[in-house]
C-alpha positions in Angstrom: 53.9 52.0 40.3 52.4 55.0 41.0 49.2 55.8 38.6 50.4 58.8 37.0 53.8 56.9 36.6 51.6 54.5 35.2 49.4 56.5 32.7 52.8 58.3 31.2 54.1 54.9 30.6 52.0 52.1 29.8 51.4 51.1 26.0 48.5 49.3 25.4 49.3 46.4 22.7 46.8 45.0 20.0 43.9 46.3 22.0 42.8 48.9 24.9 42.8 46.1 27.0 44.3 47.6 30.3 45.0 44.4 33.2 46.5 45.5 36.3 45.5 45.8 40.1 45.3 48.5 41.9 46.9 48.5 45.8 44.8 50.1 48.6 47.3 53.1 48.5 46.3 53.6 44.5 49.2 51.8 42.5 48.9 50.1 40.0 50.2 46.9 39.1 50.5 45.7 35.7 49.6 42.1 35.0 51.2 40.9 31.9 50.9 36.9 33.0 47.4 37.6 34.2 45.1 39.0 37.7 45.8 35.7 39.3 49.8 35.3 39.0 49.9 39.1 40.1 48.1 38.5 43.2 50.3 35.4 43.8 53.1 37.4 43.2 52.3 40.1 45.3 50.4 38.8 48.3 52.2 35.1 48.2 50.2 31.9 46.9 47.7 31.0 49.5 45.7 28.5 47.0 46.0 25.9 49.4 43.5 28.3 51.8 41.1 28.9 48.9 37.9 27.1 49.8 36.9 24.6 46.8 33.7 26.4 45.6 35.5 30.2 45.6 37.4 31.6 42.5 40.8 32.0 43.6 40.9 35.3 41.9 37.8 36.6 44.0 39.1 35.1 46.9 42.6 37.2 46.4 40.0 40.5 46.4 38.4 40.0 49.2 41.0 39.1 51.1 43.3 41.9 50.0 40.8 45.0 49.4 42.4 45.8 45.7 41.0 47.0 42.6 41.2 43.8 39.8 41.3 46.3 36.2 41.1 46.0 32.4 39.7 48.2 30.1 35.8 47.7 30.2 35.7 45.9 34.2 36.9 46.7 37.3 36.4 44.5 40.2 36.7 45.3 43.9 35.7 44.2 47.6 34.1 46.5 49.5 34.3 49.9 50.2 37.4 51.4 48.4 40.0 54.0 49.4 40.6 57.5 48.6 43.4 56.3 46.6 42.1 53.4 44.7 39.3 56.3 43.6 41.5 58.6 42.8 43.6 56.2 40.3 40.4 54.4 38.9 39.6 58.3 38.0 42.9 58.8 36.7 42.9 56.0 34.5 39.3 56.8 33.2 40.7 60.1 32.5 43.5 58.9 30.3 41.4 56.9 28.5 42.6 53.7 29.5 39.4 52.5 31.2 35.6 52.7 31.1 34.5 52.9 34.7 31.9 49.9 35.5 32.8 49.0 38.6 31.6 45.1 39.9 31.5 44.7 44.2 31.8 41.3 45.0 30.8 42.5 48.5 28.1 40.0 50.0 28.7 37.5 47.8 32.3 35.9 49.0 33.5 35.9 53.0 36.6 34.8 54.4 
């Protein structure tokens, strides 16, 4: 969904807690089953590829390049793109999430 889509229609439940993922072109993608199922649902289940010491959730963002979001964390892979920038600004804007962005960069390879 495109983020100002996004920002005019999300309502955040019990807390400000914000999950979703943001695609290199700058959607976002609610997670309301969790990070993990999303990325399974969206880029297929590649598990069985997952090398036994990585977090499957890390692996997912470095092998995809997207933004992993909630309210107070945001973790990424990399450089990011114009886009993810622009809705991680967005976002901040609307006062759905505090910027403190984590790079996993250097830490995970495929």
């Amino acid at each position: 969904m495109d983020i100002d889509e996004f920002i005019s229609t999300y309502k955040p439940g019990l807390s400000e807690y914000c999950p979703g993922i943001i695609d290199t072109e700058g959607c976002m993608h609610e997670c309301p089953d969790g990070h993990l199922e999303k990325l399974k649902e969206m880029t297929g289940d590649v598990i069985s590829e997952i090398p036994g010491d990585a977090s499957p959730l890390f692996y997912y963002i470095v092998k995809t390049g997207y933004v992993i979001v909630d309210y107070d964390n945001q973790v990424r892979s990399g450089k990011l793109s114009e886009d993810q920038i622009r809705s991680l600004y967005r976002l901040s804007e609307a006062g759905l999430i505090n910027i403190n962005l984590s790079d996993l960069k250097g830490r995970y390879s495929l």
